[in-house]
C-alpha positions as CSV (number, residue, x, y, z in Angstrom):
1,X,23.9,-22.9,35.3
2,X,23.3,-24.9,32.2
3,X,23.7,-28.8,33.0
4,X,25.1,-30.3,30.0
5,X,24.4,-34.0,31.7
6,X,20.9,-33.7,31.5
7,X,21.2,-33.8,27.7
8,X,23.7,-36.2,27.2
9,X,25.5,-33.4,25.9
10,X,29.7,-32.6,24.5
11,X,31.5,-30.1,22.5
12,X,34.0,-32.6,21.3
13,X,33.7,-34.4,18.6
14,X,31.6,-32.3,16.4
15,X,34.6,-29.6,14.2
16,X,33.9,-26.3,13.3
17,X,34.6,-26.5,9.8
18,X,35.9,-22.7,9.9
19,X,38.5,-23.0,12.4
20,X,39.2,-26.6,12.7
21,X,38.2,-26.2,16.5
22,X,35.4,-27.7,18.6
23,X,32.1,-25.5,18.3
24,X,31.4,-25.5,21.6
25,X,34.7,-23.6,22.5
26,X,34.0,-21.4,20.3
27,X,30.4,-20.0,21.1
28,X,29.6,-21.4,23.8
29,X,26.9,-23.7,22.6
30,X,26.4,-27.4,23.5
31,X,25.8,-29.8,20.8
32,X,24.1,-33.4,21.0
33,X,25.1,-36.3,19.1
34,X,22.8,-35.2,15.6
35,X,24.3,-31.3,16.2
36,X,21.0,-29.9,17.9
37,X,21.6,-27.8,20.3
38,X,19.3,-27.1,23.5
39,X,18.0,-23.6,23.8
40,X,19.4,-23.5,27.7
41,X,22.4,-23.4,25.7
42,X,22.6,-20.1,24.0
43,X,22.7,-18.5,28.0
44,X,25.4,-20.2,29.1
45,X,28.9,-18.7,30.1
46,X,30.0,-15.3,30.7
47,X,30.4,-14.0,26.7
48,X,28.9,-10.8,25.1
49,X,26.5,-13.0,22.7
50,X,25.3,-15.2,25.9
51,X,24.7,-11.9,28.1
52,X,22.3,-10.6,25.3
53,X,20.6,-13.9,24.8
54,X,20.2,-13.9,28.9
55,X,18.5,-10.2,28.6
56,X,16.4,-11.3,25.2
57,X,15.0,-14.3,27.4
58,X,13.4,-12.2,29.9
59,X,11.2,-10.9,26.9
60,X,10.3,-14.5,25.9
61,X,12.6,-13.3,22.5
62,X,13.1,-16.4,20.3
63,X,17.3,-17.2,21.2
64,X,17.6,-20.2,18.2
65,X,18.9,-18.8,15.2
66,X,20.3,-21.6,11.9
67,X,21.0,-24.2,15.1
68,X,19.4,-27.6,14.8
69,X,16.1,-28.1,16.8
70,X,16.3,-30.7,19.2
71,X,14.3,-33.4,19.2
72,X,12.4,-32.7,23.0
73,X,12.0,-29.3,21.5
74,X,9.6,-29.4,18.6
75,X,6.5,-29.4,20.5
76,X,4.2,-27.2,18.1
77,X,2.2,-29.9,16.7
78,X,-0.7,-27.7,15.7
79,X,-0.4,-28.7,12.1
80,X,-3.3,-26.0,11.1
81,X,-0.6,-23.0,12.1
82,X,1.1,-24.1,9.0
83,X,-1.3,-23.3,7.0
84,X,-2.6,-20.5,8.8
85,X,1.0,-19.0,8.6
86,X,0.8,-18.4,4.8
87,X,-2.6,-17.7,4.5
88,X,-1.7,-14.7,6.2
89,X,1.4,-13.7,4.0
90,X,-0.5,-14.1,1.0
91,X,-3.7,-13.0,2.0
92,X,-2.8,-9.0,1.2
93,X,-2.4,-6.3,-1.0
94,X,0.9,-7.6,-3.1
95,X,-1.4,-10.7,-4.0
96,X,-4.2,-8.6,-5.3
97,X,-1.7,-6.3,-7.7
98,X,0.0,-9.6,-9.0
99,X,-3.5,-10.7,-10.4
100,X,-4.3,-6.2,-11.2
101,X,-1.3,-6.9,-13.7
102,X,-3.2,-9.4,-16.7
103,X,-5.3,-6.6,-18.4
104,X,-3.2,-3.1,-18.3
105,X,0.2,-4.9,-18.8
106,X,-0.3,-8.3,-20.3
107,X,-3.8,-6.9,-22.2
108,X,-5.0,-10.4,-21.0
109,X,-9.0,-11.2,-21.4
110,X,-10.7,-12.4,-18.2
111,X,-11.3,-16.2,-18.6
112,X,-7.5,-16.8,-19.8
113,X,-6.2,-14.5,-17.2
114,X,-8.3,-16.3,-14.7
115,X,-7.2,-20.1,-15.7
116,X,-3.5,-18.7,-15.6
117,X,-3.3,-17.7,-12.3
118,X,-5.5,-21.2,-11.0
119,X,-2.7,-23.7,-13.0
120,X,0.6,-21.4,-12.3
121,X,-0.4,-20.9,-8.5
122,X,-0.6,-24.8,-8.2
123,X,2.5,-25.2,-10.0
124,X,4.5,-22.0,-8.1
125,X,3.6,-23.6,-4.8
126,X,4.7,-27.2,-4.8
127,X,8.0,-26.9,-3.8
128,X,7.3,-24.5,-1.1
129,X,5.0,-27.2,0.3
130,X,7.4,-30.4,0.0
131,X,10.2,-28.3,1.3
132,X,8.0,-27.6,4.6
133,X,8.1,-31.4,5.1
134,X,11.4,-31.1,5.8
135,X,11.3,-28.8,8.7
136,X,9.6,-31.6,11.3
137,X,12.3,-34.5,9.6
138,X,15.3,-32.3,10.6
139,X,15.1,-29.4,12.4
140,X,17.0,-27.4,10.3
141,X,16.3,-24.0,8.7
142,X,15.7,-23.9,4.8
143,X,19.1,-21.8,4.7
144,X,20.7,-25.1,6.7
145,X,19.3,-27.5,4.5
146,X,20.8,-25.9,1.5
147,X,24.3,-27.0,2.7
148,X,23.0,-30.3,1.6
149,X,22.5,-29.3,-1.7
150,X,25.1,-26.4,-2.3
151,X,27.6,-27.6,0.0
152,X,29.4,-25.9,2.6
153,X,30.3,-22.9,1.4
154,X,28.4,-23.1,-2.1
155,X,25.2,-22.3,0.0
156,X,26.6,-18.7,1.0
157,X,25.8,-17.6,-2.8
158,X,22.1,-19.0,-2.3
159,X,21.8,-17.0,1.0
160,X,23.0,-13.8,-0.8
161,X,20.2,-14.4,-3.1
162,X,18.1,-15.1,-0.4
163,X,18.9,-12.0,1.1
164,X,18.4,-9.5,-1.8
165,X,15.0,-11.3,-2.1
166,X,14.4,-10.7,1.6
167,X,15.4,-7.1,1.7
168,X,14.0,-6.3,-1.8
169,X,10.6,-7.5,-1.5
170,X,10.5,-6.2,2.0
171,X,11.4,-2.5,0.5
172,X,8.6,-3.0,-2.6
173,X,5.6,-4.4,-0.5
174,X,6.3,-1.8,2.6
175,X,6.0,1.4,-0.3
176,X,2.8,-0.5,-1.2
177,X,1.5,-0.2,1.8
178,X,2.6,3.4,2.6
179,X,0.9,4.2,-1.2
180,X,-2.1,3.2,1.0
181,X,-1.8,5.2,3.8
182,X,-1.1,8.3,1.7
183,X,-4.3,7.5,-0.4
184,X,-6.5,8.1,2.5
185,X,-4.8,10.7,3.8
186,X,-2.4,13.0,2.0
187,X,-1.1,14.2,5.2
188,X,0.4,10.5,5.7
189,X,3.8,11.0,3.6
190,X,5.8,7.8,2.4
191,X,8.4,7.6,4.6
192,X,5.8,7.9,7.6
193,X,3.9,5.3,6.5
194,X,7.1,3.1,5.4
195,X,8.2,3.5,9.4
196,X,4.6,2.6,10.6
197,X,4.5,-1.0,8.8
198,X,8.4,-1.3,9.4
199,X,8.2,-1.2,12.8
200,X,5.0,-3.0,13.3
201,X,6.6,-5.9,11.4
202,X,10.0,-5.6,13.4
203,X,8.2,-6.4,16.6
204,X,6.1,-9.2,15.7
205,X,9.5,-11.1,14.1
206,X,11.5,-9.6,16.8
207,X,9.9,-12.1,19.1
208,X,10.3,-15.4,16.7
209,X,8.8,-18.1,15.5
210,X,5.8,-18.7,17.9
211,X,4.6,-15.0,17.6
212,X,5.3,-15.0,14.2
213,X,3.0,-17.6,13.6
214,X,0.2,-16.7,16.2
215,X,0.2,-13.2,14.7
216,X,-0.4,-14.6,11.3
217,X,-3.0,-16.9,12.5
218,X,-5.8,-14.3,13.3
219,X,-4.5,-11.3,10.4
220,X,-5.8,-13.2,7.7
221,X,-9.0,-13.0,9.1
222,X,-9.5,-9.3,8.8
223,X,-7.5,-8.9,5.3
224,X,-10.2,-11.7,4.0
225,X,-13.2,-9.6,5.4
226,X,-12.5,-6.2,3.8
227,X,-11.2,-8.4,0.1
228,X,-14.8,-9.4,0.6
229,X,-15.9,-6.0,1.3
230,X,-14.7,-4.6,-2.0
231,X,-15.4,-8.1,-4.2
232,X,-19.0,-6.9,-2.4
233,X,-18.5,-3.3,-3.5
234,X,-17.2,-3.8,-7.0
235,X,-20.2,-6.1,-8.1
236,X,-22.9,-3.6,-6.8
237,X,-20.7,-0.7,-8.6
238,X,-21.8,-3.4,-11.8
239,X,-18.5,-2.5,-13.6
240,X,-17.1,-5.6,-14.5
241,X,-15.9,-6.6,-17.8
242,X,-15.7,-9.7,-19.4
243,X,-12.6,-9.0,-21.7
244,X,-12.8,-11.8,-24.3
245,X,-9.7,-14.1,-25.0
246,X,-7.3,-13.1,-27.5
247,X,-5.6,-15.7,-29.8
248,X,-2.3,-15.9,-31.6
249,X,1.1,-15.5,-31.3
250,X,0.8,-11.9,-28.8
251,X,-1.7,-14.1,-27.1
252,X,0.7,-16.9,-26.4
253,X,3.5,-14.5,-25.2
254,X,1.2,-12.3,-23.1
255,X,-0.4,-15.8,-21.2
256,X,3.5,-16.7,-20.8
257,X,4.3,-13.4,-19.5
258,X,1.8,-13.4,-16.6
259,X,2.6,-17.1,-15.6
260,X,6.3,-15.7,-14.6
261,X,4.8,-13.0,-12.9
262,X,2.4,-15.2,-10.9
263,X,4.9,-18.2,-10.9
264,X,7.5,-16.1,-9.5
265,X,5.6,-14.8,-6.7
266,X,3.6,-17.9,-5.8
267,X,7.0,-20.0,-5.6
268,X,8.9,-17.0,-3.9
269,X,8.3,-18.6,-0.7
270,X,10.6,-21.8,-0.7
271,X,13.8,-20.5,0.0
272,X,11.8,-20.0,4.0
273,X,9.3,-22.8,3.6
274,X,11.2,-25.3,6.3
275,X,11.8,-22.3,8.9
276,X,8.0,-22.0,9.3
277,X,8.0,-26.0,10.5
278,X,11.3,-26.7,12.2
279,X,9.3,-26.5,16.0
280,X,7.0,-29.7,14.6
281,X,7.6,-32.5,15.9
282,X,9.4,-35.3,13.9
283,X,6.6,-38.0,13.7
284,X,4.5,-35.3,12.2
285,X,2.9,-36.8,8.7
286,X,4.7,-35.4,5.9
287,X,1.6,-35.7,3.8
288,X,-0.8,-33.4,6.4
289,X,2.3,-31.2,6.3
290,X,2.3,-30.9,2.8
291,X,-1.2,-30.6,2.1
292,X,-1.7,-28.3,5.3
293,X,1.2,-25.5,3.0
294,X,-0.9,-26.2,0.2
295,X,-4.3,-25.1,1.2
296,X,-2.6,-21.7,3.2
297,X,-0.8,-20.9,-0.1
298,X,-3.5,-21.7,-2.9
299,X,-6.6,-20.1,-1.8
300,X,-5.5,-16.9,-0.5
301,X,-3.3,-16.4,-3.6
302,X,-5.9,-17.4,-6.3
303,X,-8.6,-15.4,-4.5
304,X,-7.1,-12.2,-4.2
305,X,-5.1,-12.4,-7.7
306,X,-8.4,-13.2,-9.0
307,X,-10.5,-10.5,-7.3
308,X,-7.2,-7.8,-8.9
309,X,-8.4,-9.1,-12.2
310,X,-11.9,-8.7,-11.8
311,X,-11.5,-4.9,-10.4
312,X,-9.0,-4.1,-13.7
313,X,-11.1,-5.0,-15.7
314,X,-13.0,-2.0,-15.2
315,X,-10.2,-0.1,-16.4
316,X,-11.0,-0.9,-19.8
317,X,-14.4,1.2,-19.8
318,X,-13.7,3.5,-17.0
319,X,-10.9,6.0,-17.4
320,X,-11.1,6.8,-13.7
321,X,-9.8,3.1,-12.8
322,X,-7.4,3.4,-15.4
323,X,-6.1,6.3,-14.2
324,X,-6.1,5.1,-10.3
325,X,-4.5,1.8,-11.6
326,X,-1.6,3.8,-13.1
327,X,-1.2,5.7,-10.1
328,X,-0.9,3.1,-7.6
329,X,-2.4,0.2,-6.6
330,X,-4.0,2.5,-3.6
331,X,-5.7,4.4,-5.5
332,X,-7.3,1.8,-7.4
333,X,-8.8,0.2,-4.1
334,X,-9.7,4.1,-3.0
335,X,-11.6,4.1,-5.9
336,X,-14.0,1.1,-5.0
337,X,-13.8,1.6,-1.7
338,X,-15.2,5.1,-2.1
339,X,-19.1,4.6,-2.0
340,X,-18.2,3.6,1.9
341,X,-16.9,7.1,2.8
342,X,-15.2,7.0,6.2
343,X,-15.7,2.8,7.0
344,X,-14.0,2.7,3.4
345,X,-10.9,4.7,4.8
346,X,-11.1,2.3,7.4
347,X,-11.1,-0.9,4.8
348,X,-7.8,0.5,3.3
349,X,-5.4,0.9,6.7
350,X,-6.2,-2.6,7.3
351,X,-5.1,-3.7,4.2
352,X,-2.1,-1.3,3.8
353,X,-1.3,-3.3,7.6
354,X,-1.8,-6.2,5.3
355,X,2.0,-5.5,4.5
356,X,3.0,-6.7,7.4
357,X,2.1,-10.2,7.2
358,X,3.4,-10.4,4.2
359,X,6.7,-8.9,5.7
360,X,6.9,-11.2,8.3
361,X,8.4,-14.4,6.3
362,X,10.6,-11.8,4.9
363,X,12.3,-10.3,7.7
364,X,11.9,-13.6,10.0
365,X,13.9,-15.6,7.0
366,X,16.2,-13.4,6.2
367,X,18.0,-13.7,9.5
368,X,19.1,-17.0,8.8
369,X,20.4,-16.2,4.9
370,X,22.6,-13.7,7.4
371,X,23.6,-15.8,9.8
372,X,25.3,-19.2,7.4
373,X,27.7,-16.4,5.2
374,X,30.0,-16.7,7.9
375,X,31.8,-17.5,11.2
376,X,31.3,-14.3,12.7
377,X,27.7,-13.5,11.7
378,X,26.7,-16.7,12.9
379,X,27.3,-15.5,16.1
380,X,25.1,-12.3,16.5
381,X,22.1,-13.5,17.5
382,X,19.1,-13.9,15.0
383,X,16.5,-10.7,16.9
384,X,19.6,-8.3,16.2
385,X,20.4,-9.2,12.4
386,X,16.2,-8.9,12.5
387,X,16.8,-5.1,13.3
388,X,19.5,-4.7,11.3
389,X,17.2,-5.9,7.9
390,X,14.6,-3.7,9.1
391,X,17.1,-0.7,9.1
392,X,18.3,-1.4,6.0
393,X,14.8,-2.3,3.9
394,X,13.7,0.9,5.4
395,X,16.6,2.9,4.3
396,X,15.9,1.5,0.7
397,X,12.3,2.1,0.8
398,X,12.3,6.2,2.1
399,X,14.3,7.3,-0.9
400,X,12.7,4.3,-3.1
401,X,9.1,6.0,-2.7
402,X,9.5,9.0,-4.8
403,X,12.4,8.0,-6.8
404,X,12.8,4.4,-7.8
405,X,10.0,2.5,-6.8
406,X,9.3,1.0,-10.2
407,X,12.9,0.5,-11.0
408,X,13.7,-1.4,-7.2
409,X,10.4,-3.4,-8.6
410,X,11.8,-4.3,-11.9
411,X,15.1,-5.7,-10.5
412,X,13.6,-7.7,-7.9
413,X,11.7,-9.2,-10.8
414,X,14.7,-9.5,-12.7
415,X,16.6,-11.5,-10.3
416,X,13.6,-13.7,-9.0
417,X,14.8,-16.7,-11.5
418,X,17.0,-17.5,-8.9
419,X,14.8,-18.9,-7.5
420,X,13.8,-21.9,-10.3
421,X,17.2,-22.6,-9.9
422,X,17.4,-23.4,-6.8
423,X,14.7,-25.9,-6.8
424,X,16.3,-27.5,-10.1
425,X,19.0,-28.1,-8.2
426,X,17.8,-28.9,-4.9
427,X,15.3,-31.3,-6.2
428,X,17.6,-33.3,-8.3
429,X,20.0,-33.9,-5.6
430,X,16.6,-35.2,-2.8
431,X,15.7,-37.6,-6.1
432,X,18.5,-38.5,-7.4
433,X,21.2,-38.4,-5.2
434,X,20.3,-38.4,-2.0
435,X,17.3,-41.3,-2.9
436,X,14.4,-39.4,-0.8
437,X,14.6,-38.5,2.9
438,X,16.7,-41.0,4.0
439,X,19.9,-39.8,2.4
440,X,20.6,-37.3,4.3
441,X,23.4,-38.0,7.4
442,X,21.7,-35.1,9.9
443,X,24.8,-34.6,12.2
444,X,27.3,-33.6,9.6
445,X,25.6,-30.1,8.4
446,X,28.0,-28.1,10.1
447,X,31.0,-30.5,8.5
448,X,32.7,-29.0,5.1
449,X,34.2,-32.0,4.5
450,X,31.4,-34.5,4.2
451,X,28.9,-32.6,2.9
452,X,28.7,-32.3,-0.8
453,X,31.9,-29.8,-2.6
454,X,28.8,-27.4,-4.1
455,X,31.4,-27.3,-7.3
456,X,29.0,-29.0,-9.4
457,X,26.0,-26.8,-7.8
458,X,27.9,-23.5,-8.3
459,X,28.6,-24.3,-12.2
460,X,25.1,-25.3,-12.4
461,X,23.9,-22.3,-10.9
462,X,25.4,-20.2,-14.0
463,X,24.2,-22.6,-16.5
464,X,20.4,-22.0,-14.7
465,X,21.5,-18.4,-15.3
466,X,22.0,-18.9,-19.2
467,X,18.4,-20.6,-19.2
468,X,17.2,-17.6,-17.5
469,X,19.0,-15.1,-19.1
470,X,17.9,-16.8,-22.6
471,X,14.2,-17.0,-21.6
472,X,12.9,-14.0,-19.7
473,X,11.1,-11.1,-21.0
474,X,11.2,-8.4,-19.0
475,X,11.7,-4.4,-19.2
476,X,15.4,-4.5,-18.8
477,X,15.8,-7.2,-21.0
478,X,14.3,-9.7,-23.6
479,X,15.9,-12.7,-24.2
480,X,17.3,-15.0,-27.8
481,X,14.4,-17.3,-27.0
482,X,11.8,-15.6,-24.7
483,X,11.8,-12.8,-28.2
484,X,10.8,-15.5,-30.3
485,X,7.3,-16.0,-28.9
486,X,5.0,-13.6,-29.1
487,X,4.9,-10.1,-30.4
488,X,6.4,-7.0,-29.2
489,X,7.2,-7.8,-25.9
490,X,8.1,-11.5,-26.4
491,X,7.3,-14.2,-23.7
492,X,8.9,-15.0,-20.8
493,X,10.1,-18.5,-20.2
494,X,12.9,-17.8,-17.7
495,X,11.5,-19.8,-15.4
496,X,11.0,-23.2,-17.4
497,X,14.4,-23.0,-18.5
498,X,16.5,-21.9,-15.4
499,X,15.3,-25.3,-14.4
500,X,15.7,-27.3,-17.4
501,X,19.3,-25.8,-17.2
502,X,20.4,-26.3,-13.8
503,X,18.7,-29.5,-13.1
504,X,20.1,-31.6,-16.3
505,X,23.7,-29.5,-15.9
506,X,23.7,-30.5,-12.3
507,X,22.6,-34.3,-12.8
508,X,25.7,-34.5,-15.1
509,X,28.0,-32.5,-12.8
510,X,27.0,-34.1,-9.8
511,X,27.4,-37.7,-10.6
512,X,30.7,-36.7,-11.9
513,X,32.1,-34.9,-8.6
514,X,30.3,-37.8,-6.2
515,X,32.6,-40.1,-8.4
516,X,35.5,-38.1,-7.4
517,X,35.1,-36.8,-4.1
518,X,32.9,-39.9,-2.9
519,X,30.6,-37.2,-1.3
């Protein structure tokens, strides 16, 4: 029996905004005075949800899913898991074809290719590491926290986003991976090898947060060992070329191109960033957090985008890497890998597991993005709406591997502006509107009515589309502006102006519904 006394806690005063009744009646949860509720909560009573939670607690399953964190609860203060936790996700195979993409796409030379991806890594990975800072603050998921920004029911567009990102990138890194598999052995089909990373990655989220995070801790460490191994392999093959630098206007547009690319994937990761801290504890240093996110996002991404570089660019003498690059990315890393024979084979399953650490934010996040579209989804709990997205990714990915692999690729790039967006937004409200930290009122993010309309943030949103839409440069598409620059293929500035849109269309909007709605 769950004693609500010992928490000082009531289901009173705090409204559920959908039905006007009090949440506790209506889930069975217990709320505290700032909205957190206990995790002896989600077992109490007698309903369907709370007889699952009961059986997922004998497996040590993670019960919490977009409920605040109490207080007496967030008692990970291991601030080096943080880091840990994305040098893992970025410390794989995705990474290394992000940085494979400069020469055979962008015909990029080595040194300006190199410089990109050091400047547009730092830049990509800022806001993922301020919004981490406000994981220990509040205790709230990133999806939560948008409320604040988006309002209400503004934020359920930003979780659709969120969850085509999820599920998308999910579906493209997992046929990555299986590309792997079936390099080493051609008896390994796609959809065998799209099962084997899917369900290894369903079982480490399945559990939550803490195994999430000790899983990623030691993954890295054999991912780094093997990138070493073929950074070892590739300079002995002595195939390395320095491309030289290119100059004018193609030059320009090609450099702009690849920034999106690595932009967009380096600052992929904000829409999660708070979920990966909302177990610190509050006194936690904001600027350890920060820096902590920093170090687990920078070096694993610039090391293994720059080692993809340094391997393409033996494409440009060597047929046979061309011809492995155009294949797949598996094939490529077969090729280097080769002069090691079986240990070689060996090399590539562990990074074709790679995947699933940089799954694992993925299907862990996108749980949340599921769970604040509505009244009812709210209330499956967050380990079944993880199996759920693994079913469905999967069921994307099967048919994707032989049929539209580059096409599911080119959308997800297509839509991953959103993104810039989102942060022009969200930042101009922390700065200024809300006035830093202290501006937020923590107990009223379940309360339509006194968080902001998200009228202002919705229009803004479409004007951050019109930026994006007149920038980018991409297959599908090149935009009025992003055709200007450049030659040919234009260059993509989506990204800059998606946030120059949204931020100085939302400053406007803002100030003009917080004069009207006082809110």
């Amino acid at each position: 029996m769950f004693e609500s006394e010992k928490y000082g806690i009531h289901d009173g005063p705090v409204v559920d905004t959908e039905n006007g009744s009090p949440v506790g009646e209506k889930n069975g949860l217990y709320y505290d005075d700032t909205g957190a509720v206990p995790g002896e909560s989600f077992t109490y009573g007698n309903s369907t949800t709370a007889k699952i939670q009961r059986f997922a607690g004998r497996f040590n399953i993670e019960q919490r899913g977009i409920e605040r964190v109490p207080e007496s609860e967030r008692t990970d203060s291991n601030l080096y898991k943080v880091g840990t936790m994305w040098l893992a996700a970025n410390m794989v195979v995705s990474s290394f074809a992000i940085g494979a993409l400069a020469v055979p796409i962008f015909y990029l030379g080595f040194v300006d290719a190199l410089l990109t991806i050091f400047f547009i890594n730092i830049l990509g990975i800022f806001p993922v590491c301020f919004f981490s800072t406000f994981g220990p603050r509040f205790g709230l998921r990133q999806m939560v926290l948008s409320r604040y920004f988006y309002g209400y029911y503004g934020v359920k567009l930003i979780a659709f986003f969120n969850v085509l990102a999820c599920v998308g990138w999910s579906s493209v890194n997992v046929i990555v991976g299986a590309q792997i598999l079936n390099a080493i052995n051609n008896n390994v089909p796609g959809w065998a090898g799209i099962i084997i990373i899917a369900a290894a990655t369903f079982f480490v989220t399945l559990f939550g947060y803490k195994v999430v995070h000790a899983y990623e801790f030691w993954s890295w460490i054999p991912c780094f060992i093997v990138f070493l191994i073929v950074l070892g392999e590739f300079v002995h093959s002595g195939q390395f070329s320095n491309i030289p630098m290119g100059v004018g206007e193609s030059e320009a547009g090609a450099v702009l191109s690849f920034a999106a690319s690595v932009f967009g994937f380096a600052t992929g990761w904000t829409s999660y960033a708070a979920d990966y801290t909302v177990y610190q504890p509050t006194n936690s240093s904001r600027t350890r957090v920060f820096l902590w996110t920093f170090a687990g996002l920078l070096f694993p991404l610039c090391f293994t985008e720059m080692l993809g570089l340094a391997v393409v660019t033996a494409s440009v003498n060597n047929p046979t890497v061309a011809e492995g690059y155009d294949t797949n990315i598996g094939v490529l890393l077969a090729y280097v890998l080769a002069p090691l024979g079986r240990f070689g084979q060996f090399c590539l399953v562990i990074l074709a597991l790679s995947i699933i650490g940089n799954n694992c934010p993925n299907i862990y996040s996108v749980t949340f993005s599921l769970q604040v579209m509505s009244r009812w989804t709210a209330v499956v709990p967050r380990f079944i709406w993880t199996f759920i997205g693994t079913v469905i990714y999967c069921a994307i990915a099967i048919p994707g591997y032989t049929h539209f692999a580059s096409v599911l690729e080119d959308f997800m790039l297509l839509i991953g502006y959103w993104l810039a967006i989102y942060e022009g937004i969200a930042l101009t409200e922390h700065f200024f509107f809300k006035h830093g930290f202290n501006g937020y009122d923590i107990t009223i993010y379940r309360d339509a009515s006194r968080l902001p309309p998200g009228i202002a943030a919705i229009v803004a949103f479409c004007f951050g589309i019109m930026g994006a839409v007149m920038g980018m440069a991409q297959v599908w598409f090149i935009g009025p502006i992003g055709r200007l620059i450049g030659t040919g293929y234009g260059g993509d500035i989506g990204f800059p102006l998606a946030f120059a849109f949204s931020a100085i269309s939302y400053w406007g909007l803002r100030t003009l519904e917080k004069r009207h709605f006082k809110r």
